[in-house]
One Martini backbone bead per residue (centre of mass of N, CA, C, O) as a GRO file, in nm:
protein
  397
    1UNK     BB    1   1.090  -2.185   0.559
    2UNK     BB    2   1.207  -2.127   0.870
    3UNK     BB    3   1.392  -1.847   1.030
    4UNK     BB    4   1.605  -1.744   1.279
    5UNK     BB    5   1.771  -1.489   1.465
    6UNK     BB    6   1.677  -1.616   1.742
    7UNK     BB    7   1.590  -1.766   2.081
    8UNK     BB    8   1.262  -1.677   2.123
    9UNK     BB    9   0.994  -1.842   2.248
   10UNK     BB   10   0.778  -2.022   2.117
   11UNK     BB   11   0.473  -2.076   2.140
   12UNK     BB   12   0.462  -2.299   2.361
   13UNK     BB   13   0.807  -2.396   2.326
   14UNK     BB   14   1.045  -2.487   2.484
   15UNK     BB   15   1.351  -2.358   2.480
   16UNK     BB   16   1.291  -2.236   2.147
   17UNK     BB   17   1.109  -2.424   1.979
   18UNK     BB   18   1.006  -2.452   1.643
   19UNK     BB   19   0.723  -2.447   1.562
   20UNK     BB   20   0.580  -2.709   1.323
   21UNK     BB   21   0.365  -2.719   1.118
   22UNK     BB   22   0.124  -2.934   1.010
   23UNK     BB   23  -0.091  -2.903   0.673
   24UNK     BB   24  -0.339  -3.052   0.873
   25UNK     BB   25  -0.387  -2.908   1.197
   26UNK     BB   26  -0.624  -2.689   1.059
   27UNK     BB   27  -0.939  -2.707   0.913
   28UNK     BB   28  -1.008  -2.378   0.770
   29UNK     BB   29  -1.246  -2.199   0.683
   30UNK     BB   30  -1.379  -2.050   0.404
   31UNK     BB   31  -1.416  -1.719   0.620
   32UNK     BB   32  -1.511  -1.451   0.745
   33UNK     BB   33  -1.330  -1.375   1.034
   34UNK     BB   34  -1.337  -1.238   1.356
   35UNK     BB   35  -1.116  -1.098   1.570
   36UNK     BB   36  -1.136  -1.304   1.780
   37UNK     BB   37  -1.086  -1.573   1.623
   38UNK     BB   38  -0.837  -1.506   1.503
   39UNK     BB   39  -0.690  -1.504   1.830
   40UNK     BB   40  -0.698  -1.756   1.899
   41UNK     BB   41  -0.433  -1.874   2.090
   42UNK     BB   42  -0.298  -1.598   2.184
   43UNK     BB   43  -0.038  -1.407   2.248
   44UNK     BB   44  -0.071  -1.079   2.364
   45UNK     BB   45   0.258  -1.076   2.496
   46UNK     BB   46   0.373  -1.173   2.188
   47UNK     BB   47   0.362  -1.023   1.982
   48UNK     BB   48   0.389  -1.012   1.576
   49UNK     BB   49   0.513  -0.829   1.337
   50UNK     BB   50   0.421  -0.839   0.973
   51UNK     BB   51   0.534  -0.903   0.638
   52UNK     BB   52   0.542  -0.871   0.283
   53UNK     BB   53   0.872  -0.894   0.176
   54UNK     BB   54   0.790  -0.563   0.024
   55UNK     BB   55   0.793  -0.259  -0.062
   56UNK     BB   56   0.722  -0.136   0.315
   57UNK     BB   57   0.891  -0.372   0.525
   58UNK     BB   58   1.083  -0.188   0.665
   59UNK     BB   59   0.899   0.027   0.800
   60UNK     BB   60   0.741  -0.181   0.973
   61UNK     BB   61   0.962  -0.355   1.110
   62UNK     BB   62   1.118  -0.081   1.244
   63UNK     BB   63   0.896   0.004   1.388
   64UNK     BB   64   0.816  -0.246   1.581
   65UNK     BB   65   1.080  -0.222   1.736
   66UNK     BB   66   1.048   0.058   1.877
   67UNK     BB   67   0.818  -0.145   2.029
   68UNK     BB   68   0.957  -0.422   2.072
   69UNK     BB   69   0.853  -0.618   1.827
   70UNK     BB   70   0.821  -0.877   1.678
   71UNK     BB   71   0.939  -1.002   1.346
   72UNK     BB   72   0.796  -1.097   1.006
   73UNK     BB   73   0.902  -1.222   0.720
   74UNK     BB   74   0.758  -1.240   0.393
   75UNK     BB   75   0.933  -1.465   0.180
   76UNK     BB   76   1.100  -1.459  -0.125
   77UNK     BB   77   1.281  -1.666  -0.331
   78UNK     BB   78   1.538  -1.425  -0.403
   79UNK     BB   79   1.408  -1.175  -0.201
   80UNK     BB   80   1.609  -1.179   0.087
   81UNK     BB   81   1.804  -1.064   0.173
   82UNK     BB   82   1.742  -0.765   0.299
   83UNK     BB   83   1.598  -0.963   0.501
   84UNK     BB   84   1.898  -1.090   0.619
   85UNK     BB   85   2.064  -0.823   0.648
   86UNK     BB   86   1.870  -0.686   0.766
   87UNK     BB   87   1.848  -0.805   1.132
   88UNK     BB   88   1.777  -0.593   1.321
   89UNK     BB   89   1.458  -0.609   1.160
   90UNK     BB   90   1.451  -0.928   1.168
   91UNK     BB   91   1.360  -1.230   1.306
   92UNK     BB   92   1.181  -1.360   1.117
   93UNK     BB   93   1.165  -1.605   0.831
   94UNK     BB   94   0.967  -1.692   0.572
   95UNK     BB   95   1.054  -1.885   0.352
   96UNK     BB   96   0.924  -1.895  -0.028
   97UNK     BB   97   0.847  -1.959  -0.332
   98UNK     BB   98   0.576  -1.750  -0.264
   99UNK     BB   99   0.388  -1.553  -0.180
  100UNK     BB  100   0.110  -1.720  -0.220
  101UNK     BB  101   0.200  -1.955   0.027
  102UNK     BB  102   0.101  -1.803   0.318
  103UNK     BB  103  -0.192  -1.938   0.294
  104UNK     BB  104  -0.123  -2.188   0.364
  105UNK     BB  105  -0.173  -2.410   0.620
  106UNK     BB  106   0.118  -2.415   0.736
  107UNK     BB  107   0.176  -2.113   0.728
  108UNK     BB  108  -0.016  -2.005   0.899
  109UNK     BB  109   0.070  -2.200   1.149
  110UNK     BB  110   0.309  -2.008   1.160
  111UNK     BB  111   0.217  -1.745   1.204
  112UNK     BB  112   0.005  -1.825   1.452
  113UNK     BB  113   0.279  -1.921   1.628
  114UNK     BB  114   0.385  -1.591   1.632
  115UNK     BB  115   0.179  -1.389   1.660
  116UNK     BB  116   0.066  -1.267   1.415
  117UNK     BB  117   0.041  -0.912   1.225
  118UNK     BB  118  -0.048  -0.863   0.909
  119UNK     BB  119   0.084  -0.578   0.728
  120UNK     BB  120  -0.023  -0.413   0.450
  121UNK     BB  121   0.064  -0.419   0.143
  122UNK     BB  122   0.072  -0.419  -0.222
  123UNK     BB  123   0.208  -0.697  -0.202
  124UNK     BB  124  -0.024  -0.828  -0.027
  125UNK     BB  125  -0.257  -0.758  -0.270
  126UNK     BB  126  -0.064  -0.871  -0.534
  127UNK     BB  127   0.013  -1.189  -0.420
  128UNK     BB  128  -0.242  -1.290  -0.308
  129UNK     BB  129  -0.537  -1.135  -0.309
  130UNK     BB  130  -0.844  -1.068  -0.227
  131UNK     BB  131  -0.996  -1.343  -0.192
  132UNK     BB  132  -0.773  -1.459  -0.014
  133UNK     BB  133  -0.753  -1.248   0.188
  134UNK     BB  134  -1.086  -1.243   0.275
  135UNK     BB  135  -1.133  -1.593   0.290
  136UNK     BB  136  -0.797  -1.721   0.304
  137UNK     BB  137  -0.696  -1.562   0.529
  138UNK     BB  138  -0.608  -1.670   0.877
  139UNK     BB  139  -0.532  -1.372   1.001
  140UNK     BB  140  -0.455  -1.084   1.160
  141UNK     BB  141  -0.526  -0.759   0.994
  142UNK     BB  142  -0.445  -0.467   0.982
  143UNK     BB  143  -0.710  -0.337   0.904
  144UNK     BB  144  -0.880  -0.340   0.635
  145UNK     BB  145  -0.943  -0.608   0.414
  146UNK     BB  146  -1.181  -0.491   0.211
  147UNK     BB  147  -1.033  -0.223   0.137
  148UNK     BB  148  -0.825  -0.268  -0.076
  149UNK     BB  149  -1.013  -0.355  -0.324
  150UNK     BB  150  -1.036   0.029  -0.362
  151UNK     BB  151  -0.775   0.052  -0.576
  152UNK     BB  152  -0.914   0.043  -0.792
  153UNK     BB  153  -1.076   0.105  -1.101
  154UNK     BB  154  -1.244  -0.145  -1.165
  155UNK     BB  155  -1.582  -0.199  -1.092
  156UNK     BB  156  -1.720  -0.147  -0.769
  157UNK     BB  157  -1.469  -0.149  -0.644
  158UNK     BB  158  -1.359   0.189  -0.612
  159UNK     BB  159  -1.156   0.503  -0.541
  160UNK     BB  160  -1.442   0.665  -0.676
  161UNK     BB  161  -1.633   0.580  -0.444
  162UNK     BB  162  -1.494   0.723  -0.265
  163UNK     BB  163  -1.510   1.002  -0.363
  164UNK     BB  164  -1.748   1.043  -0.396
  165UNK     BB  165  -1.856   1.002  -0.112
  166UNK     BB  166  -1.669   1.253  -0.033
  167UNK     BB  167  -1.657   1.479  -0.248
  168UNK     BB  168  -1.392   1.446  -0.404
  169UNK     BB  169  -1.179   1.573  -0.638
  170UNK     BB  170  -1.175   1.408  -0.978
  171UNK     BB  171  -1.082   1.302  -1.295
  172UNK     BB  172  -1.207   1.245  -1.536
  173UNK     BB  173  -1.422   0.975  -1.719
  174UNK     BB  174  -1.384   0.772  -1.919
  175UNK     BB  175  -1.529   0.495  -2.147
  176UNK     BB  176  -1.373   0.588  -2.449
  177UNK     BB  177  -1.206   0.723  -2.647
  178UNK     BB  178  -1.475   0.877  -2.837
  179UNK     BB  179  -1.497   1.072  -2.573
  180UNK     BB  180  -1.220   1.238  -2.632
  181UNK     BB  181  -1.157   1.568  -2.606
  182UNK     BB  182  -0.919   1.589  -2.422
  183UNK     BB  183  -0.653   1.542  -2.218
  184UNK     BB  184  -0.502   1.277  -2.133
  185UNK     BB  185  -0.460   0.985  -1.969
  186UNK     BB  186  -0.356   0.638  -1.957
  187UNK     BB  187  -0.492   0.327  -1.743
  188UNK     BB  188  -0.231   0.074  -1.770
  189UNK     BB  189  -0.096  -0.195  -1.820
  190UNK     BB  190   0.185  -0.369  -1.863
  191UNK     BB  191   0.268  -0.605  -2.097
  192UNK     BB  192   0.528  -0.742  -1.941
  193UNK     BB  193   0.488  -0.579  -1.629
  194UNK     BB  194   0.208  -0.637  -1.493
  195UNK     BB  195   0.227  -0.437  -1.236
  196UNK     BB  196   0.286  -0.215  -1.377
  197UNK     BB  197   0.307   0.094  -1.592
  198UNK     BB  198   0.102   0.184  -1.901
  199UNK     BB  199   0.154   0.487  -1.957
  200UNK     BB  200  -0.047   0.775  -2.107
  201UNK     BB  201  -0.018   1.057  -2.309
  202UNK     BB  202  -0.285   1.230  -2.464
  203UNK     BB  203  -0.465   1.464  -2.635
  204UNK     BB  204  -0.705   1.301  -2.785
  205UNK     BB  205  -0.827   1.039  -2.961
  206UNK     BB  206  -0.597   1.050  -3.234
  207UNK     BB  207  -0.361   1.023  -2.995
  208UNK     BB  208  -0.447   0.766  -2.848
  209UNK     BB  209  -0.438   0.568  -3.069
  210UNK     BB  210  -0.141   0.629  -3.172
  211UNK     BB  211  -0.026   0.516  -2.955
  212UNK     BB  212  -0.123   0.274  -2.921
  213UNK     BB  213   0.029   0.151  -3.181
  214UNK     BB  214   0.320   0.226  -3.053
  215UNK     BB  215   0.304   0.095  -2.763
  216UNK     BB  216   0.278  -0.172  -2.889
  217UNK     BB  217   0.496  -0.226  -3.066
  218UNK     BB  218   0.714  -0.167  -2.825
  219UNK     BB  219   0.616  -0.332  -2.568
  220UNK     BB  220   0.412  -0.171  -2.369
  221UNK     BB  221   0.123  -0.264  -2.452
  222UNK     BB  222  -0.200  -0.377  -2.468
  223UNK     BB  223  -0.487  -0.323  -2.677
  224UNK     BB  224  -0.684  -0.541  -2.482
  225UNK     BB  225  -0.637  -0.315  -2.209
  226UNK     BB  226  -0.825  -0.132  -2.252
  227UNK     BB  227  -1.084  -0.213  -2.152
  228UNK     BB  228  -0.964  -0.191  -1.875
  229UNK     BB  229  -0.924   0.087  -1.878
  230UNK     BB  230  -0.809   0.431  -1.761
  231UNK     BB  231  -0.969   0.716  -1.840
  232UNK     BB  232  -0.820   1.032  -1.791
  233UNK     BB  233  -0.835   1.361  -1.696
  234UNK     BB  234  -0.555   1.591  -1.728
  235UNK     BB  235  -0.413   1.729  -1.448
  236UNK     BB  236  -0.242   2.003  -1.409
  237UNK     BB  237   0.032   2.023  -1.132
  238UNK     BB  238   0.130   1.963  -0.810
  239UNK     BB  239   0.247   1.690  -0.701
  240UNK     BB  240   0.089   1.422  -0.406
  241UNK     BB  241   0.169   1.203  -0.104
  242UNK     BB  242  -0.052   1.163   0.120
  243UNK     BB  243  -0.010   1.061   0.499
  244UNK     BB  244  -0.192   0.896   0.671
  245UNK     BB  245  -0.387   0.845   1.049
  246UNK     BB  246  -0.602   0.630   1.134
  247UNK     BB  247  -0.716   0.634   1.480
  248UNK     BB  248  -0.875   0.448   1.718
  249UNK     BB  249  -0.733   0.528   2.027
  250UNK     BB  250  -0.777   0.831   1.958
  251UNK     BB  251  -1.011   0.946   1.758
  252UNK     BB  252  -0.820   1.041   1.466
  253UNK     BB  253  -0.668   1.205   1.227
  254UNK     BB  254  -0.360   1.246   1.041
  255UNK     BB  255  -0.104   1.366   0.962
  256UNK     BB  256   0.241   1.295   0.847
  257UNK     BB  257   0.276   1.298   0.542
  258UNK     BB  258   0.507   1.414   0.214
  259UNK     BB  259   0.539   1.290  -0.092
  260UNK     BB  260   0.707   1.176  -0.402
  261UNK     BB  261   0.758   1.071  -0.705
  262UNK     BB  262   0.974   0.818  -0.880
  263UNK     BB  263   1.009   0.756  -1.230
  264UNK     BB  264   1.074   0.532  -1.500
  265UNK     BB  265   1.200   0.710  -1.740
  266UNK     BB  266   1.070   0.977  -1.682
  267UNK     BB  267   1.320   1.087  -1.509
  268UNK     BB  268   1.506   1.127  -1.767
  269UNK     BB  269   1.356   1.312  -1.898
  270UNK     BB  270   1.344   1.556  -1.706
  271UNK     BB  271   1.676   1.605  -1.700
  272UNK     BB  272   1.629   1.695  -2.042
  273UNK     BB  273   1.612   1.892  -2.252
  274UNK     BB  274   1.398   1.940  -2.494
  275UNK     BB  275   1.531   1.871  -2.751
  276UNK     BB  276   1.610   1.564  -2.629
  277UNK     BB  277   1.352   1.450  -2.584
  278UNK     BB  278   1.232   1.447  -2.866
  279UNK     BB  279   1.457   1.270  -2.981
  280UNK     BB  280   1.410   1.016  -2.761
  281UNK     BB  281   1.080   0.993  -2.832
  282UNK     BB  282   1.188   0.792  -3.098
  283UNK     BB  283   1.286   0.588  -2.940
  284UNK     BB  284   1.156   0.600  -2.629
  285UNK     BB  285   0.923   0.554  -2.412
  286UNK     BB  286   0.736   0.623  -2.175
  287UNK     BB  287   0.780   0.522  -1.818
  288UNK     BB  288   0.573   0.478  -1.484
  289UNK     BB  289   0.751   0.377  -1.311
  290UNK     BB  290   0.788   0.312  -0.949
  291UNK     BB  291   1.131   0.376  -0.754
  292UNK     BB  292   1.031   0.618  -0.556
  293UNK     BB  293   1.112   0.869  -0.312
  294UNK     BB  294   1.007   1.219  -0.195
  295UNK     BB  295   1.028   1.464  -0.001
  296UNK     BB  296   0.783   1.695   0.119
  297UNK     BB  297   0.615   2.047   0.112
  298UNK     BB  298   0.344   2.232   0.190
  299UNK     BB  299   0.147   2.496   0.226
  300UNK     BB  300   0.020   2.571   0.473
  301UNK     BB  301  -0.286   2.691   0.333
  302UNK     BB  302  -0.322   2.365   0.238
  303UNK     BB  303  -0.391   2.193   0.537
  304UNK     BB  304  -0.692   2.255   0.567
  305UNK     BB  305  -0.759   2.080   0.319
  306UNK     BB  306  -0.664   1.829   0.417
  307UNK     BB  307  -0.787   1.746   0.642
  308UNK     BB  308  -1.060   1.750   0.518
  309UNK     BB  309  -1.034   1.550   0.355
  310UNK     BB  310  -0.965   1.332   0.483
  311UNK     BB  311  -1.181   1.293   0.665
  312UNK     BB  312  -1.386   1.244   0.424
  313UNK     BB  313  -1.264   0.976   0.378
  314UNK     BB  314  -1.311   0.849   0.645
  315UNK     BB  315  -1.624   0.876   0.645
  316UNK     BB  316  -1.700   0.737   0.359
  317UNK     BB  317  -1.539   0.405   0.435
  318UNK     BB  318  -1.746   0.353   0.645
  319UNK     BB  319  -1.971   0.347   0.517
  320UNK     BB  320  -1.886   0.163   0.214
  321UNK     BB  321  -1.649  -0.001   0.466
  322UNK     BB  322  -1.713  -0.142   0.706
  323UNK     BB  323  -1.506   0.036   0.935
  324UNK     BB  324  -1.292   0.119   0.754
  325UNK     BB  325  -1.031   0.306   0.792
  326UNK     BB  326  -0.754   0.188   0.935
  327UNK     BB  327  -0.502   0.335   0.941
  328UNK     BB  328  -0.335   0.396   0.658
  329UNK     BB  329  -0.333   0.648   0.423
  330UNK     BB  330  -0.333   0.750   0.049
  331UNK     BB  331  -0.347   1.085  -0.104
  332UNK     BB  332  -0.317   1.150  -0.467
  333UNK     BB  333  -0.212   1.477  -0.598
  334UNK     BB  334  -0.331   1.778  -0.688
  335UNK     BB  335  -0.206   2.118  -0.744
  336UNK     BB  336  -0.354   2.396  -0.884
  337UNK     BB  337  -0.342   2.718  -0.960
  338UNK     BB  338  -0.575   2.778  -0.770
  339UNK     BB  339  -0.594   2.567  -0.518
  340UNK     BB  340  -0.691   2.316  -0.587
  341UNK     BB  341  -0.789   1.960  -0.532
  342UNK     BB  342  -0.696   1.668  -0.702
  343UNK     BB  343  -0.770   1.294  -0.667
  344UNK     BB  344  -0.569   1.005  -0.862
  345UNK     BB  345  -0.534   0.840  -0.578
  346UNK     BB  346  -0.488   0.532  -0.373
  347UNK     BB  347  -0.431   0.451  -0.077
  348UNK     BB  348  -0.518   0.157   0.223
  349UNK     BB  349  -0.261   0.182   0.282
  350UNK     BB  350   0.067   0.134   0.312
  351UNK     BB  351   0.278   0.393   0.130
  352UNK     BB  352   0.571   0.362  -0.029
  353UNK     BB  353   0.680   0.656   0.071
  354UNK     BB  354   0.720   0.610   0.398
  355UNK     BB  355   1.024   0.472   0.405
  356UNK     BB  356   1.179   0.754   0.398
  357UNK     BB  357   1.132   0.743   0.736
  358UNK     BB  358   1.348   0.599   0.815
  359UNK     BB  359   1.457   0.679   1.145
  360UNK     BB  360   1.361   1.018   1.120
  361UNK     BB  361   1.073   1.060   1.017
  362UNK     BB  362   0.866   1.294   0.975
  363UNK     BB  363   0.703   1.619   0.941
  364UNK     BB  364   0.432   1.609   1.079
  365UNK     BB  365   0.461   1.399   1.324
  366UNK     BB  366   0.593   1.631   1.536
  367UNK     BB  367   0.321   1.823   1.578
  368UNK     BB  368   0.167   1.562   1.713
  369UNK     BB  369   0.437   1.373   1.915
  370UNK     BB  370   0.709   1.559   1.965
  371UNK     BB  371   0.811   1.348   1.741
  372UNK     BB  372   0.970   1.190   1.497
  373UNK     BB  373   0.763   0.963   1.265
  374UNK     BB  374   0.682   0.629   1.131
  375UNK     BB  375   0.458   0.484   1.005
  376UNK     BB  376   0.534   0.213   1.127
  377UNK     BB  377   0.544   0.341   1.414
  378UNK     BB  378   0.246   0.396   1.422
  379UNK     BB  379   0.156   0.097   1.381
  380UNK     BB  380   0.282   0.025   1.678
  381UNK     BB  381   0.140   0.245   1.869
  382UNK     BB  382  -0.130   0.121   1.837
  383UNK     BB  383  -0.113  -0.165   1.893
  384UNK     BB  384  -0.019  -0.096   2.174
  385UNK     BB  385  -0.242   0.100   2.294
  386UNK     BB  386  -0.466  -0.136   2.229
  387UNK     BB  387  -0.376  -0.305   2.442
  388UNK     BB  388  -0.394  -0.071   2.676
  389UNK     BB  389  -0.728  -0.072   2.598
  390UNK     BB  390  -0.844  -0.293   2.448
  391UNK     BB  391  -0.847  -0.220   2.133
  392UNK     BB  392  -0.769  -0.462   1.915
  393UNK     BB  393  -1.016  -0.558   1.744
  394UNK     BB  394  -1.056  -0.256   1.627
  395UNK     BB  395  -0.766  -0.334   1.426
  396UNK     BB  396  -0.890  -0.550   1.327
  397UNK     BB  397  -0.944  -0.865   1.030
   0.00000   0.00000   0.00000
């Protein structure tokens, strides 16, 4: 079900009448296709910015408005409401039963007759799934969509892979508990919120045996999902989510903004005093459930390191996924009491905290633009230049 906020005439459609696809309009191949065969039939006088209504959906279509853009929000069922409260900043609703329903043939020729370009948040990746991203969703894609598939921590493609292919330091990887020598994370899914994270922290083997065992017990993670599960070294240190933006039209690595994670129940055991969480942490176990973010600012002395490490990360994920890198990426890390840089994590689009950034701006983005701008913004600003500059092929896939 398609809602619209407004009367504006969809393509091709006298009068404002919204084109309804029949779900079998067009018998599109599964296949990898060019970003020219995208677009053909688009008007690119009317492109609209899309996302799945989750995640970080708001800072889209926020920024998407500030350049003139119509927005579709891909929403599911129940989950629908603040994109149809906040509605000056979504055009268009795309109702579903499931976000995975997006690509089916009717829903994509919904979006395809909005001029839709759809901006990938982790919702996007993980409720459509990789395979259907790669081969199944005929839509055009800002940024690399098969860059995302390496954000996982296992298999061939792991985000692992590019941190070494750019030289960036990261934790070791343990292979199995027997290898665990010192302080380690364990990083495995949530045994009831698959999506969530079912991390915890062993001081060695027999430490985090015990553990598993103990949150297994209490329904935090499962057992069997060791095997798939990621053992890293344990690095201490001032955590932050530094967040760039790789530009085509301008051909250039920008630094835009810095925050930190809030997880939950983490965030509750933090702000009690030592002897109260000893004793909670016989009820409660620890969990890093990710609900928030706020702003952060590093030493000036370490921004020579960020931007470098930035670069080589774009150069490295050119090398191992042409075209690499298109707009927002974000890299986790921690800063050592030496002032070293170790990257525990990666997102390859637009990321979780960047929406902090809604409306106000980021803290970096004014050193570059002149004006503080939102990630959302900055990636319709690429959309709008590329557009004037002709280099839209390039900025999709």
């Amino acid at each position: 079900m398609l809602h619209r906020r407004e009367k504006a005439p969809s393509v091709g459609a006298p009068g404002g009448r919204l084109i309804e696809a029949h779900p079998s309009a067009t018998p599109w191949r599964r296949l990898f296709m060019r970003p020219a065969e995208l677009l053909e039939g688009y008007d690119l006088s009317r492109l609209r910015v899309g996302a799945v209504a989750s995640h970080s959906a708001l800072d889209v279509f926020d920024g998407a408005k500030d350049e003139g853009f119509e927005t579709v929000a891909i929403c599911q069922r129940g989950r629908e409401r603040p994109y149809l409260r906040f509605r000056r900043v979504v055009d268009h609703c795309l109702l579903l039963d499931r976000f995975a329903d997006a690509a089916r043939p009717e829903n994509v020729e919904k979006l395809r007759s909005l001029n839709t370009i759809v901006v990938p948040n982790r919702s996007f990746a993980v409720y459509l799934g990789y395979d259907t991203i790669e081969e199944g969703f005929p839509v055009p894609v800002f940024g690399n969509r098969r860059l995302l598939r390496y954000e996982e921590r296992v298999g061939e493609k792991t985000y692992y892979r590019l941190l070494d292919e750019a030289g960036i330091r990261r934790p070791r990887v343990y292979r199995g508990p027997d290898e665990v020598d010192r302080p380690v994370i364990v990083k495995m899914p949530h045994a009831q919120k698959r999506v969530e994270r079912g991390f915890f922290i062993a001081l060695d083997r027999d430490d985090l045996m015990r553990k598993l065992r103990e949150l297994e017990s209490r329904g935090v993670i499962r057992s069997e999902d060791l095997a798939e599960a990621s053992i890293e070294e344990l690095v201490l240190g001032a955590h932050f989510n530094v967040n760039y933006f790789h530009s085509v039209a301008r051909g250039e690595v920008e630094l835009l903004s810095i925050d930190r994670r809030l997880q939950t129940n983490l965030d509750g055991f933090l702000h009690q005093t030592a002897d109260v969480q000893l004793e909670l942490l016989k009820v409660f176990p620890v969990e890093y459930v990710e609900i928030g973010h706020t702003p952060a600012t590093i030493r000036e002395r370490m921004l020579e390191k960020l931007i470098e490490i930035g670069d080589r990360f774009v150069e490295a994920a050119a090398r191992v996924e042409p075209p690499g890198v298109i707009g927002p990426f974000t890299l986790q890390l921690m800063v050592t009491p030496d002032l070293d840089v170790v990257v525990f994590d990666v997102a390859t689009r637009i990321g979780g905290g960047t929406n902090i950034y809604m409306g106000v701006g980021s803290q970096y983005s004014k050193l570059i633009h002149g004006r503080p701008i939102s990630m959302g913004h900055r990636i319709a600003i690429e959309i709008r230049e590329c557009l004037e500059k002709d280099c839209l092929e390039k900025i999709l896939t």
